[in-house]
C-alpha positions in Angstrom: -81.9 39.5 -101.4 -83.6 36.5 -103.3 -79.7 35.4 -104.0 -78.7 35.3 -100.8 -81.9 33.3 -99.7 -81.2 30.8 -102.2 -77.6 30.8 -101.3 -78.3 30.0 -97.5 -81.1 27.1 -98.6 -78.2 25.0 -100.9 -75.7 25.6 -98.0 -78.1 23.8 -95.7 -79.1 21.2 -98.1 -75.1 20.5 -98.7 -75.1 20.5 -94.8 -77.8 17.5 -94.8 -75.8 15.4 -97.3 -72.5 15.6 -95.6 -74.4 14.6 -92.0 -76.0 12.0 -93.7 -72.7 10.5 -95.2 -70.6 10.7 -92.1 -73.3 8.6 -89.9 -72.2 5.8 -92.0 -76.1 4.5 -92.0 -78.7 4.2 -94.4 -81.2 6.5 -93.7 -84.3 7.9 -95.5 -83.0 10.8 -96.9 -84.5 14.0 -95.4 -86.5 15.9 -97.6 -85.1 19.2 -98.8 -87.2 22.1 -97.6 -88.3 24.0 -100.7 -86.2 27.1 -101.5 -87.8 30.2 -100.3 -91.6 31.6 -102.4 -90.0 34.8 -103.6 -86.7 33.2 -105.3 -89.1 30.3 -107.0 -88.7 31.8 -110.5 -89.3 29.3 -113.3 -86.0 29.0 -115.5 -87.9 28.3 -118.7 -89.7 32.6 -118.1 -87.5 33.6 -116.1 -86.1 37.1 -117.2 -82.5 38.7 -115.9 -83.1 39.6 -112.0 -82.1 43.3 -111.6 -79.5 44.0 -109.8 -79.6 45.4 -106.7 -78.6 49.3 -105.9 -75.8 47.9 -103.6 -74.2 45.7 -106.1 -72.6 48.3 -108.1 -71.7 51.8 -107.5 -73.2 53.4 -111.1 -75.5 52.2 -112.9 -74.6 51.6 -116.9 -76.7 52.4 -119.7 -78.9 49.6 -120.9 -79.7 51.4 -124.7 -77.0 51.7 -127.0 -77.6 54.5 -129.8 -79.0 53.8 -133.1 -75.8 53.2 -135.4 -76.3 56.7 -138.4 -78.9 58.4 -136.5 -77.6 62.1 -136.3 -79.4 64.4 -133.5 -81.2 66.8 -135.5 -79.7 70.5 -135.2 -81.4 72.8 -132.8 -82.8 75.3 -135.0 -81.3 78.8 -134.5 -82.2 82.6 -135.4 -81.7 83.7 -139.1 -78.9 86.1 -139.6 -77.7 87.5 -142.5 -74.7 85.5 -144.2 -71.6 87.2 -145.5 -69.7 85.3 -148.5 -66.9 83.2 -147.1 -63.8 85.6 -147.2 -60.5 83.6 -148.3 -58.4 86.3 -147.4 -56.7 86.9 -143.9 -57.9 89.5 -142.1 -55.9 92.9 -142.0 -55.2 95.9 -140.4 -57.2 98.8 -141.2 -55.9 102.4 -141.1 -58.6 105.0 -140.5 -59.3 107.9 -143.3 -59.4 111.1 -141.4 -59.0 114.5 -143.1 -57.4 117.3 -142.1 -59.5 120.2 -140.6 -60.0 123.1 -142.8 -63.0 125.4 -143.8 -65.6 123.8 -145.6 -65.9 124.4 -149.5 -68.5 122.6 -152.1 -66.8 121.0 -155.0 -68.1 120.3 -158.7 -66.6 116.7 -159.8 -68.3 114.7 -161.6 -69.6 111.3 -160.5 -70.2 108.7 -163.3 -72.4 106.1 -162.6 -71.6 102.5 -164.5 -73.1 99.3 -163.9 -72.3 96.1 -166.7 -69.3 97.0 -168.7 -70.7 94.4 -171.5 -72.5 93.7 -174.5 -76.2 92.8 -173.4 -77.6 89.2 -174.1 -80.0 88.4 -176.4 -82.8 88.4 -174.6 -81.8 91.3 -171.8 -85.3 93.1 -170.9 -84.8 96.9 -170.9 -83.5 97.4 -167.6 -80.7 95.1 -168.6 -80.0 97.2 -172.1 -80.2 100.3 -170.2 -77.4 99.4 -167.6 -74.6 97.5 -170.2 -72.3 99.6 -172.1 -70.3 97.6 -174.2 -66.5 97.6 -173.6 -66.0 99.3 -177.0 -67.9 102.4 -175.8 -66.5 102.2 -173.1 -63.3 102.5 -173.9 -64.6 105.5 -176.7 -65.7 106.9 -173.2 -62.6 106.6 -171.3 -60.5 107.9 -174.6 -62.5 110.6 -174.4 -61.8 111.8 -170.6 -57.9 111.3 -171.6 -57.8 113.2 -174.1 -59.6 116.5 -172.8 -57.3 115.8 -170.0 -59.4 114.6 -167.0 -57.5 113.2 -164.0 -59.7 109.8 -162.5 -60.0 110.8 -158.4 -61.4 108.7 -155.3 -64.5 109.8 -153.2 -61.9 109.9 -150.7 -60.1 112.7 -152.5 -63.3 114.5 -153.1 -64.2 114.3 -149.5 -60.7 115.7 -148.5 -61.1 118.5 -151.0 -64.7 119.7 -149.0 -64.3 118.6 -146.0 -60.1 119.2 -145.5 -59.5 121.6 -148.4 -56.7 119.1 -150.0 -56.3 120.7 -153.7 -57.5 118.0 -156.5 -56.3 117.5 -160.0 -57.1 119.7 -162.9 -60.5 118.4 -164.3 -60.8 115.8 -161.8 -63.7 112.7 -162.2 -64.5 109.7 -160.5 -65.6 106.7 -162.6 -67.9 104.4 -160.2 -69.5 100.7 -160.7 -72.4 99.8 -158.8 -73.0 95.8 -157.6 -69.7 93.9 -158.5 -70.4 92.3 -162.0 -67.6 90.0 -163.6 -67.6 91.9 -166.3 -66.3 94.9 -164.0 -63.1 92.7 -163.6 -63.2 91.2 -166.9 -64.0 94.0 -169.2 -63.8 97.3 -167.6 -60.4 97.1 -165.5 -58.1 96.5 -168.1 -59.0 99.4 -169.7 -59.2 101.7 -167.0 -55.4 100.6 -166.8 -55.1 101.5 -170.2 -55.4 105.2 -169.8 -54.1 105.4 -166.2 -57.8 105.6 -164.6 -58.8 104.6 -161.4 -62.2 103.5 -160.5 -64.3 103.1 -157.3 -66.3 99.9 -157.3 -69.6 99.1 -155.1 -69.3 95.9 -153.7 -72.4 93.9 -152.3 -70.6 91.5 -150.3 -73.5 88.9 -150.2 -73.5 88.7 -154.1 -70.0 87.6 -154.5 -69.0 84.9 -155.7 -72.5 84.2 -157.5 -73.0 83.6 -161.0 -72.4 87.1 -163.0 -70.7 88.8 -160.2 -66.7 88.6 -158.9 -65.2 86.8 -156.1 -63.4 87.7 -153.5 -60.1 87.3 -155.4 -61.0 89.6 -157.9 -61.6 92.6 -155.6 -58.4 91.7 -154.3 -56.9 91.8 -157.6 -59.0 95.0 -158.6 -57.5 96.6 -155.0 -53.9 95.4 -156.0 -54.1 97.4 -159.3 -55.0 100.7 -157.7 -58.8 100.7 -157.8 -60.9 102.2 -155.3 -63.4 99.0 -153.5 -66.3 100.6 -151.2 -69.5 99.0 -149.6 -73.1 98.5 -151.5 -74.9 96.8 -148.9 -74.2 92.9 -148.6 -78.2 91.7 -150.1 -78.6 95.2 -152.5 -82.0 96.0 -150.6 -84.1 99.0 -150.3 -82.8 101.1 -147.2 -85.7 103.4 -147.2 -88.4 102.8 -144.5 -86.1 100.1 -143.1 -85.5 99.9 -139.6 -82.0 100.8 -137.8 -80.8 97.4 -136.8 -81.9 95.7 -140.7 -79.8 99.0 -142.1 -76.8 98.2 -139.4 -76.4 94.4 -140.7 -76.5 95.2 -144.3 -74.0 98.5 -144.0 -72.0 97.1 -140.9 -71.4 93.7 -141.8 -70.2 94.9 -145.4 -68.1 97.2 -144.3 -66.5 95.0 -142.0 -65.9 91.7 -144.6 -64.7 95.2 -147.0 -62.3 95.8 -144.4 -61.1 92.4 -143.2 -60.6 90.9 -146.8 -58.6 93.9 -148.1 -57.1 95.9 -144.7 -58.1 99.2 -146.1 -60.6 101.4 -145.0 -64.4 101.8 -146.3 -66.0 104.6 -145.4 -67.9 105.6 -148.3 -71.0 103.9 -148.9 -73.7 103.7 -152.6 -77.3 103.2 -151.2 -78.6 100.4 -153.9 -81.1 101.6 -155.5 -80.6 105.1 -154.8 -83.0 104.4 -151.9 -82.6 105.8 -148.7 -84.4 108.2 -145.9 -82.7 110.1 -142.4 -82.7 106.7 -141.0 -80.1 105.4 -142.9 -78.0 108.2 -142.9 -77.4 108.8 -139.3 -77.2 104.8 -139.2 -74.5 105.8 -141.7 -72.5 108.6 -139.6 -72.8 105.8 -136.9 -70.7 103.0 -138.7 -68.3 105.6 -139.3 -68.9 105.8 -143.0 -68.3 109.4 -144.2 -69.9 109.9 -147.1 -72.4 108.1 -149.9 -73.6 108.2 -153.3 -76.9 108.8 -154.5 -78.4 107.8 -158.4 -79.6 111.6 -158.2 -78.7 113.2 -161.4 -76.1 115.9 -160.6 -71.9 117.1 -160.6 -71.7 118.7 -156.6 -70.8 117.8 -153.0 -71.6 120.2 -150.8 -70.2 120.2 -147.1 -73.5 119.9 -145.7 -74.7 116.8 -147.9 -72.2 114.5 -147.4 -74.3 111.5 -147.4 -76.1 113.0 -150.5 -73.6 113.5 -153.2 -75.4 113.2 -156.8 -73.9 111.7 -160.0 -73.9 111.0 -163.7 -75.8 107.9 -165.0 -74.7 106.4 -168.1 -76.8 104.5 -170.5 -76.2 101.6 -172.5 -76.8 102.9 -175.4 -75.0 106.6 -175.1 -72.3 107.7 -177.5 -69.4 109.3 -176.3 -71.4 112.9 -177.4 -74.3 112.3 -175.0 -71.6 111.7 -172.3 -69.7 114.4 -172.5 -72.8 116.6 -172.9 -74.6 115.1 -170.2 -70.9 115.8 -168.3 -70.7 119.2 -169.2 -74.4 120.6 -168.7 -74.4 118.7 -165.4 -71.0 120.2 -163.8 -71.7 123.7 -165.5 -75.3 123.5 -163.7 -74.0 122.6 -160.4 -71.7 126.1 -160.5 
């Protein structure tokens, strides 16, 4: 309103002047009335007079944003992280066996973990779980030659549960927690004598210094060998609650499953750790069986989720193994 004030006073001083000119006489020239109190405004302090409401229709921003400031994230709930998977997902068939009476079965389940000479300074625990490749290989000669056929737990859970007939002398050679040297060391000679192995993958590991990647599983799937969930962190699953066992089974399963299109319904409890909890968390993921690092050569109908097996040390000749083998599957019967 002060603009249109001002306006109207230099309209009636322009008025004045032109009167004054047409009368064609000198006059004392009338005094122009001050402009209006409120639109006095010295020029030297005066600051940009708002405009009014009317003016405009919307109102623009006045503050432009600070030029490589970023809005800081808004901070969300942790969740457990699976291992970027680089392979498309795929369709999953579903393992079902066929219905048939129940019957317990004596295979025996060898345990394997590093495939690999130690390092120099490996602690105990580290000795204990790395059989070099040359025993190894002693080991696997071994099982060839007294004619042992290498089965899935697949096929052991069809033989108790559907009553599907299994080799002679079947045995299932597993590795726990995806080391490199699985790929690296123990594969190719698994090839060698027409073995096939069942490897416990923790997903979350993958990819991490010492253990594969996700295009080694593929490549150990792709050559026959059996791939089956260990958790995705390797944590205790006794005493843990439901939800913390459903992440770490479910979400390993499902990356398993995804990543490969085949189904994974047999589970390793890392650690051998484990209580009823996880089990029925188990039967609920659809998982139909797991392994245990109990020491024994049985899976009965009624233990499915319990099946034993054979540890082997680092430093056992192929004697200890075939006598831990033997007194093991001839104490189950």
């Amino acid at each position: 309103m002060r603009v249109v004030k001002w306006l109207l006073w230099v309209c009636w001083l322009l008025l004045l002047t032109a009167g004054a000119s047409a009368s064609g006489t000198a006059a004392e020239p009338t005094p122009a009335p001050p402009p209006p109190a409120d639109v006095l405004v010295p020029l030297a302090a005066a600051e940009p007079l708002a405009s009014d409401p009317a003016d405009t229709e919307t109102a623009m921003p006045t503050a432009e944003p600070t030029p490589g400031l970023i809005p800081s994230p808004t901070p969300m709930p942790v969740t457990l992280q699976l291992s970027p998977l680089p392979l498309a997902p795929k369709e999953v068939p579903t393992h079902r066996p066929t219905a048939h009476p129940r019957e317990t079965q004596h295979v025996p389940v060898l345990m394997y973990h590093h495939i690999a000479i130690p390092p120099e300074n490996a602690d105990a625990i580290r000795l204990d779980l790395s059989v070099p490749p040359a025993s190894f290989e002693e080991q696997m000669a071994y099982f060839a030659a007294q004619g042992y056929h290498a089965v899935k737990p697949a096929d052991v859970y069809d033989a108790v549960v559907g009553g599907k007939p299994l080799p002679s002398n079947p045995i299932v050679f597993t590795f726990d927690d995806g080391y490199d040297d699985n790929y690296l060391n123990a594969l190719p000679i698994l090839k060698k004598f027409n073995f096939t192995g069942t490897f416990y993958i923790p997903t979350g590991l993958l990819a991490r210094p010492g253990y594969m990647t996700w295009e080694q599983i593929a490549l150990l799937e792709k050559s026959g060998m059996d791939i089956e969930s260990h958790s995705v962190t390797h944590p205790s699953l006794k005493g843990k609650t439901a939800d913390f066992i459903r992440r770490e089974a479910g979400q390993s399963k499902r990356a398993l499953e995804a990543a490969l299109g085949a189904p994974v319904q047999f589970f390793c409890y890392p650690a051998g750790a484990y209580d009823k909890t996880t089990i029925q968390v188990l039967q609920e993921l659809g998982y139909l069986s797991a392994t245990t690092t109990q020491a024994g050569a049985w899976q009965k109908p009624d233990e499915p989720y319990q099946w034993p097996r054979v540890r082997i040390h680092g430093k056992d000749r192929v004697s200890d193994v075939a006598q831990r083998v033997r007194t093991l599957a001839g104490a189950a019967k």
